[in-house]
C-alpha positions in Angstrom: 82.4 -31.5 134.3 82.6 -33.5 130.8 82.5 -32.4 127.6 79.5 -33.4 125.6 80.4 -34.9 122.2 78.8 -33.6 119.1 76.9 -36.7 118.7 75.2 -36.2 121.9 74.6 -32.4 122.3 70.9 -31.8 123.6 69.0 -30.0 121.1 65.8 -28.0 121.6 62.8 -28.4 119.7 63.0 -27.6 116.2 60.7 -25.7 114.4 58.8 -25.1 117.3 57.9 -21.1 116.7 57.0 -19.1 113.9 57.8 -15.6 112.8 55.2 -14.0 115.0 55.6 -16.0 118.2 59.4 -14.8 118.2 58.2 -11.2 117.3 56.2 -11.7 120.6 58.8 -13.1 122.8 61.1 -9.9 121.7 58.3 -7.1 122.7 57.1 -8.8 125.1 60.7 -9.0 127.0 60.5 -4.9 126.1 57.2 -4.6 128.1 56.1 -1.7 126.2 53.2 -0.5 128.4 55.7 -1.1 131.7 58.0 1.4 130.2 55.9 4.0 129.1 54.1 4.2 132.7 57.5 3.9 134.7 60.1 5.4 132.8 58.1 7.8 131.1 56.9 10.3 133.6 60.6 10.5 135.2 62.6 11.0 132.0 59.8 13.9 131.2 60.4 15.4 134.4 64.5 15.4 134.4 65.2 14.4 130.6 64.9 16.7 127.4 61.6 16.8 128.7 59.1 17.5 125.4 61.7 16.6 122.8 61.3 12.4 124.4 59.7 11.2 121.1 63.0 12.0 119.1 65.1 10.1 121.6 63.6 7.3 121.1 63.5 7.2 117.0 67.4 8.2 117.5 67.9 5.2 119.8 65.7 3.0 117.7 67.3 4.0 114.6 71.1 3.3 116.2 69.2 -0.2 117.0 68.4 -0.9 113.6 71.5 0.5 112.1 73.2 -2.3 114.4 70.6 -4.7 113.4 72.4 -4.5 110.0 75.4 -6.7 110.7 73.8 -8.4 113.4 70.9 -10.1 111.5 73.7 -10.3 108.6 76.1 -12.5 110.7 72.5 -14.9 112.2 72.9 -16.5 108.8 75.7 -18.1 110.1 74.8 -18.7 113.5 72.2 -20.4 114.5 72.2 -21.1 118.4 70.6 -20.6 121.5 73.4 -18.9 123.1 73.4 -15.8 121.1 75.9 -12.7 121.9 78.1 -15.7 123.1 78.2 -17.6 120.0 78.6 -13.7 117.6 81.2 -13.5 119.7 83.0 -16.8 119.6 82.9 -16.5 115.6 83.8 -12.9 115.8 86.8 -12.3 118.7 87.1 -15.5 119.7 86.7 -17.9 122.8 87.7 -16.0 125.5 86.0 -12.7 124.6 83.2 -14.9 124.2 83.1 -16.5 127.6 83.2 -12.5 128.9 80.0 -11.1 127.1 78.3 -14.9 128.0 78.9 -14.2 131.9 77.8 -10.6 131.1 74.8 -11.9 129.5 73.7 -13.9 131.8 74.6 -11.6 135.0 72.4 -8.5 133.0 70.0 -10.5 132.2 69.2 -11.8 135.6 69.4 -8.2 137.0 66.7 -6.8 134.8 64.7 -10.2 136.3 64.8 -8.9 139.5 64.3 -5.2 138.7 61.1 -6.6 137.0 60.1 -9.0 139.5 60.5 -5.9 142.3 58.2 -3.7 140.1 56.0 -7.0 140.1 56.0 -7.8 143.5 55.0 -4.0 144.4 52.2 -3.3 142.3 50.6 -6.7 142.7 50.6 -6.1 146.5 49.1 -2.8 146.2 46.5 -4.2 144.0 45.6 -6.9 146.1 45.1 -4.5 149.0 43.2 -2.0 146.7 41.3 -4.2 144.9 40.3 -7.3 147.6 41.8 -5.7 150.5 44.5 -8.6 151.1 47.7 -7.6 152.6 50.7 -9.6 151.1 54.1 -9.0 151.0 55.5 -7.7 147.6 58.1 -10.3 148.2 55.4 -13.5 148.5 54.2 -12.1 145.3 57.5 -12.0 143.3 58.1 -15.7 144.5 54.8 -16.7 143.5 54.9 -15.1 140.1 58.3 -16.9 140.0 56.5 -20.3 140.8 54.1 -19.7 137.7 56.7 -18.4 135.4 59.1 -21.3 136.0 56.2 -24.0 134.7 55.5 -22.1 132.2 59.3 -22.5 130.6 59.5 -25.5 131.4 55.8 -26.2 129.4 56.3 -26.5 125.5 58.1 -22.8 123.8 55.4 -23.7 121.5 52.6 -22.5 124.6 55.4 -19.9 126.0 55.1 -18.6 122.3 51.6 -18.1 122.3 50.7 -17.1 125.8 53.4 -14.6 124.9 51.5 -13.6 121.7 48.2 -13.3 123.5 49.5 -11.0 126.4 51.5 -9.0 124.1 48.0 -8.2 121.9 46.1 -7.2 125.8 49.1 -4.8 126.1 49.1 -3.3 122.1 45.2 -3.2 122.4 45.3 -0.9 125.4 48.2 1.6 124.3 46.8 1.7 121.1 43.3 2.7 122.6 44.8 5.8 124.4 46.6 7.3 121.6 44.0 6.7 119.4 41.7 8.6 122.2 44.7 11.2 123.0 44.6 12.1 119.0 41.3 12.4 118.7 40.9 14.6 121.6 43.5 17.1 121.0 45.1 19.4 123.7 45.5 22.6 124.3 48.6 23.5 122.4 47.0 21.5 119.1 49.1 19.0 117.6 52.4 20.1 117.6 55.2 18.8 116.1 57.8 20.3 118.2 58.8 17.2 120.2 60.5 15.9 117.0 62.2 19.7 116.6 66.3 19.9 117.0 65.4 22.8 119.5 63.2 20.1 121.5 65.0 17.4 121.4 69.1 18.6 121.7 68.6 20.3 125.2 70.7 20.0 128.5 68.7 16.9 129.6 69.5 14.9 126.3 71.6 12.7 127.8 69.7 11.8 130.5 66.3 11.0 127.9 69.3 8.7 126.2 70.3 7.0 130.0 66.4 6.1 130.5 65.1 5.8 126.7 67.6 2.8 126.1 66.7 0.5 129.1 63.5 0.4 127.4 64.9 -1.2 124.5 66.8 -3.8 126.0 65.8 -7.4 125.4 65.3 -6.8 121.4 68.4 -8.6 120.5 66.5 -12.0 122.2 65.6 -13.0 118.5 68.9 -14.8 117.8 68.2 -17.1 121.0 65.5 -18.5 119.7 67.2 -19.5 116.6 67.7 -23.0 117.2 63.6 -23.6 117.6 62.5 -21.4 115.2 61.0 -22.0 111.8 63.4 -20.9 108.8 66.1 -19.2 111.4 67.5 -17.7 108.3 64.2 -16.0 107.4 62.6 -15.4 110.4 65.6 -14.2 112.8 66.0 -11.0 110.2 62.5 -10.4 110.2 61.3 -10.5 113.4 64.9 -8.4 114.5 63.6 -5.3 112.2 59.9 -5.8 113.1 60.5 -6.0 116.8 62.7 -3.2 116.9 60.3 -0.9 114.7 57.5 -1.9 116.3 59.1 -0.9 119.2 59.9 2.3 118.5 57.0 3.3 116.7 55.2 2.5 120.3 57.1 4.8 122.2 57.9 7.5 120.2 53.7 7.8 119.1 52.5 6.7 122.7 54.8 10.1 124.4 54.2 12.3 121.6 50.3 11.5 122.1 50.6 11.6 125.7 52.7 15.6 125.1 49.9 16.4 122.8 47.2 15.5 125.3 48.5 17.1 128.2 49.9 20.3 126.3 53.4 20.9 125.4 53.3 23.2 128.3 51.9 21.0 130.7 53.2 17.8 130.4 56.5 18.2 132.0 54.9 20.2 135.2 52.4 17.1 135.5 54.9 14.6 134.5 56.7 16.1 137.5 53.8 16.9 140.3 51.4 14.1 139.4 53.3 10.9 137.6 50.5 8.5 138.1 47.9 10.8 137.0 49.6 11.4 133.8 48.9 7.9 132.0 45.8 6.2 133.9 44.2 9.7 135.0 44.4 11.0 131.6 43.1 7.7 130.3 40.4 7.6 132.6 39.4 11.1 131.6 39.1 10.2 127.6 38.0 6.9 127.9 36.2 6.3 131.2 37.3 4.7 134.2 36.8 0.8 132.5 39.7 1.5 130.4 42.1 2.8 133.3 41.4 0.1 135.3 42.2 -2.0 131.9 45.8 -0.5 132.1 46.5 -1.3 135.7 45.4 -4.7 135.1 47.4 -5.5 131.8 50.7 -3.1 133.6 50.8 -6.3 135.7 50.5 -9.0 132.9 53.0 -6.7 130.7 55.8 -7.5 133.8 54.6 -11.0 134.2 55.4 -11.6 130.1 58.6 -9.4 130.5 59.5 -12.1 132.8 58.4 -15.0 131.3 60.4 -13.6 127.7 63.4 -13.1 130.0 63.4 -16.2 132.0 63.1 -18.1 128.5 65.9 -15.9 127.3 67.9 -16.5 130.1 67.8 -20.3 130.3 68.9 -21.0 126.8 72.3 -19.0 127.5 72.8 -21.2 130.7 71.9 -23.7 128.8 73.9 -23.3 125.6 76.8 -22.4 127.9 76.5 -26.0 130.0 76.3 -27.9 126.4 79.9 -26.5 125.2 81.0 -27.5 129.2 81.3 -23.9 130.3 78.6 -24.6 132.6 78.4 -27.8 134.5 76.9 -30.4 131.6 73.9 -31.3 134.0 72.8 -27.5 133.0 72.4 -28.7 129.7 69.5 -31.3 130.2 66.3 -31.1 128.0 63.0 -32.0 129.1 62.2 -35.6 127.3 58.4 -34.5 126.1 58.6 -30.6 125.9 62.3 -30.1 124.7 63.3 -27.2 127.0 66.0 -26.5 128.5 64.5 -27.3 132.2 67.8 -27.9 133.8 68.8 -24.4 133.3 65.0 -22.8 133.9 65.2 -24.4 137.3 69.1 -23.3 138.1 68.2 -19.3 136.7 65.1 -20.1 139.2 67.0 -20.8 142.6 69.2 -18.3 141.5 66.3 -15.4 141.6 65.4 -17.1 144.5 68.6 -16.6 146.5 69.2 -12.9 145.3 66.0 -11.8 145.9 65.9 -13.4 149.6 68.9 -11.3 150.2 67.2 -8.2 149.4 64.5 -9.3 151.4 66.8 -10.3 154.5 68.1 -6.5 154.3 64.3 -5.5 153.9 65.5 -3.1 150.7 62.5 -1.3 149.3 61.7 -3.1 145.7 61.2 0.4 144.3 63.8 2.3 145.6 66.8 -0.2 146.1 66.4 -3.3 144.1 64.6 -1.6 141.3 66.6 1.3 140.0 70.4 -1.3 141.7 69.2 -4.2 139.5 68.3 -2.1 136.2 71.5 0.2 136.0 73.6 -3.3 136.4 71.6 -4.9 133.4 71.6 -1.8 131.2 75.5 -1.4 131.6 76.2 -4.9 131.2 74.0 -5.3 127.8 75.2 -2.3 126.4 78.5 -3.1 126.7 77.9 -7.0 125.2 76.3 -5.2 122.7 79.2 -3.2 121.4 81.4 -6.7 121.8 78.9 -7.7 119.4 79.6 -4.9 116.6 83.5 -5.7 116.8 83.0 -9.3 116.5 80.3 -8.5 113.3 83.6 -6.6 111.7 86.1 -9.0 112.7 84.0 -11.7 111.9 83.3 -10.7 107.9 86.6 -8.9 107.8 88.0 -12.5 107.3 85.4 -13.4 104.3 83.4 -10.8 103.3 80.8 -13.4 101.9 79.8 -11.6 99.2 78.6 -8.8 101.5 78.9 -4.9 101.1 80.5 -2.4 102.7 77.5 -1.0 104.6 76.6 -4.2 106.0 79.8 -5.7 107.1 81.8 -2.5 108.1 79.8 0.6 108.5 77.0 -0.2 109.9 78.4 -2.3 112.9 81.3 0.4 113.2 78.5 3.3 113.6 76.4 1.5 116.0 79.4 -0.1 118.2 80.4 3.5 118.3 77.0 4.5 119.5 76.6 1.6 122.2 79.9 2.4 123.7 78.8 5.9 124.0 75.3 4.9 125.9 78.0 3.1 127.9 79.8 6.0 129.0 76.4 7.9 129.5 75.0 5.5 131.4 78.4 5.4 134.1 78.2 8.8 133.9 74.6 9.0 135.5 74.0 6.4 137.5 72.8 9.1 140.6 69.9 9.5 138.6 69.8 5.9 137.3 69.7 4.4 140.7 68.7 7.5 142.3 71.7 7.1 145.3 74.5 9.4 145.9 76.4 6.7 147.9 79.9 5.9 146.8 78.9 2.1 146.5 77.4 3.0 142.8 80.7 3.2 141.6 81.2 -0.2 142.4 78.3 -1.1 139.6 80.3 -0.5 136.7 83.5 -2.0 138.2 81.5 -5.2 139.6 80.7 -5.6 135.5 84.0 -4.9 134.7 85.2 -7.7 137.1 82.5 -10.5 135.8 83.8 -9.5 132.3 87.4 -10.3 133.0 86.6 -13.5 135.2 85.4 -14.8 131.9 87.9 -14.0 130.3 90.7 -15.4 133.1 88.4 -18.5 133.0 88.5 -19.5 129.6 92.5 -18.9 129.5 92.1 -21.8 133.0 90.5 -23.9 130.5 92.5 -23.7 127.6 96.0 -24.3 130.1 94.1 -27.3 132.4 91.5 -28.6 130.0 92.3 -28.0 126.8 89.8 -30.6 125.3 86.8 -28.5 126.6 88.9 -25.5 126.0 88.6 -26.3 122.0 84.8 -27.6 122.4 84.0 -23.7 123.1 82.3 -23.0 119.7 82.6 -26.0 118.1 78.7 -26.2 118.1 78.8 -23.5 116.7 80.6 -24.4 113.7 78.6 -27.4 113.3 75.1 -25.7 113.1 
């Protein structure tokens, strides 16, 4: 493994996506019909049950609250590796190495949480729809074979295939609630899912454990620094947009879906009849074109979570293997289209060997590798996360740049405080996160623990045995 010099560090394509194109990347890698189909129904059933649309303003506002020092510090960061490179500026090289391997592990995991939910509901629709019988495991590794040229193909196409999928998706939620409003229910149009009473119940912590895998993926904007147009414009704005966007989805989308149903009906349905709650209801107010609309687009929403993931993924690999964390060969850049292919193909073989695992020990993609795969992610990016809010205050505790308070100190401080609690809430459930009671879930959280500290022990090898690459870490960084 050799260090790259400065001089001949592989760049990605400059000014290769606008402010929209990133906005689309972000949502996208949300997949905000997936989570109001799947995680909705079970968080009404065994969460706070009505009071749902306050969860997630409260988790979107703790979100934008961290979004404050985060977008604050992208001024002076500008790099595809992200939570790696805050980090590196903020606690330093080791603690950077940590959250990178963290990264990359979490966001791999939510990969093959999506790709399971993929490979199921394509198979079923195939069988429903054309009467072929495939494998949900033939259909993750084709949907794998599709996604893997598309990152490879120009970010500039990525960006607007992206852009076009994520419109299919907004369309179609936005076509419910509009019908859901206008049709009333039978309890009227109550405001009492955004009620204290509502909301603060005995199954609030639970809504918390579910509501915040749904916003994972928002913090992709800073990745795409390096190819964006005006990074120092356009990675601030397209944070705050994605992120109220976001939660402007959810929290109307449930709170339309509570008012259709009835706020004393929702949960029981929510409970007996999970399917029927989104495309039955949306059958019944719109007809049965628009039902089989949201089936359709359910499956394109995974297929751009995927895509937005798989892009997100590579560039860490990728921005890791240029600073010689990685082996340098990781860091290779297609000559024409300027991605990171190298690292798109390595994140590929390695979805290919986990999930070939799974399907040696023929684990069902809903019950095992779905609910395994997403508790690791969300643990692991919550906890990066909260690295991130130190290293914001340790990073502008040195030179406060001119900045206040609020935006240096507060803000991160609040929201770090906030993430580490989801942390603890999330450990705290993962039964009902993974829905096992075996012992081996309490090996989750301490298999996160353990990548975390191998990064750590790593960097600490490389600064005692190669201490040139040991002080390349971040130098990049510094040079942007």
């Amino acid at each position: 493994m050799t260090t790259l010099s400065q001089q001949s560090q592989p760049q990605l394509q400059k000014n290769a996506l606008g402010l929209f194109s990133i906005v689309a990347a972000v949502i996208a890698t949300n997949g905000p019909l997936t989570a109001l189909v799947g995680a909705v129904p079970a968080t009404l059933a065994i969460g706070n049950g009505i009071g749902l649309p306050s969860v997630y303003l409260i988790v979107g506002f703790v979100y934008l609250i961290f979004s404050v020092g985060f977008v604050a510090m992208s001024r002076y960061t500008k790099n595809a590796g992200a939570f790696y490179s805050y980090i590196a500026k903020g606690l330093g090289r080791p603690w950077a190495v940590s959250a990178a391997f963290l990264a990359i592990i979490a966001y791999n995991a939510m990969q093959l949480a999506i790709y399971a939910m993929l490979g199921y509901f394509l198979s079923d629709a195939l069988k429903s729809w054309l009467g072929i019988d495939v494998s949900w495991w033939v259909c993750c590794f084709v949907a794998l074979g599709v996604i893997l040229i598309a990152s490879i193909s120009n970010i500039k196409i990525s960006g607007k295939l992206l852009l076009f999928l994520l419109l299919l998706e907004l369309s179609i939620i936005v076509i419910f609630d509009v019908a859901a409003f206008a049709h009333g229910g039978p309890t009227g149009y109550t405001l009492q899912p955004f009620t204290p009473g509502a909301t603060f119940t005995a199954g609030f912590g639970v809504a918390i454990v579910f509501v915040v895998g749904s916003y994972m993926g928002f913090e992709t904007t800073a990745i795409y620094a390096e190819e964006a147009k005006d990074p120092k414009r356009n990675i601030p704005l397209a944070t705050y947009i994605a992120i109220t966007t976001i939660m402007v989805i959810y929290a109307v989308s449930v709170w339309a879906l509570i008012i259709v149903w009835g706020a004393n009906d929702v949960v029981a349905q929510a409970t007996q009849s999970p399917a029927e709650l989104w495309y039955g209801m949306a059958e019944r107010l719109s007809g049965k074109l628009v039902s089989q609309a949201m089936s359709v687009l359910m499956l394109t929403s995974l297929f751009a979570a995927l895509l937005s993931f798989h892009n997100t993924t590579s560039r860490y690999i990728f921005s890791l293997a240029r600073e010689s964390v990685f082996p340098t060969f990781l860091a290779a850049v297609h000559p024409r289209q300027m991605t990171p292919y190298a690292a798109c193909t390595a994140q590929a073989i390695g979805v290919v060997l986990v999930m070939s695992i799974f399907v040696y020990f023929d684990a069902d993609p809903m019950g095992v590798v779905l609910p395994y795969t997403a508790a690791h992610s969300t643990i692991g990016l919550l906890t990066v996360q909260a690295m991130t809010s130190l290293a914001v205050i340790c990073f502008f505790w040195r030179d406060h740049r001119g900045l206040s308070a609020w935006t240096r100190l507060y803000a991160p401080a609040i929201s770090g405080l906030c993430l580490a609690g989801f942390v603890v809430m999330e450990v705290a459930h993962l039964e009902l996160l993974t829905g096992s009671t075996s012992n081996w879930i309490v090996m989750f959280p301490l298999s996160i623990a353990m990548v975390g500290v191998g990064g750590i022990v790593y960097a600490y090898w490389l600064k005692s045995r190669q201490p040139e690459k040991y002080q390349g870490l971040g130098h990049f960084l510094a040079e942007t």
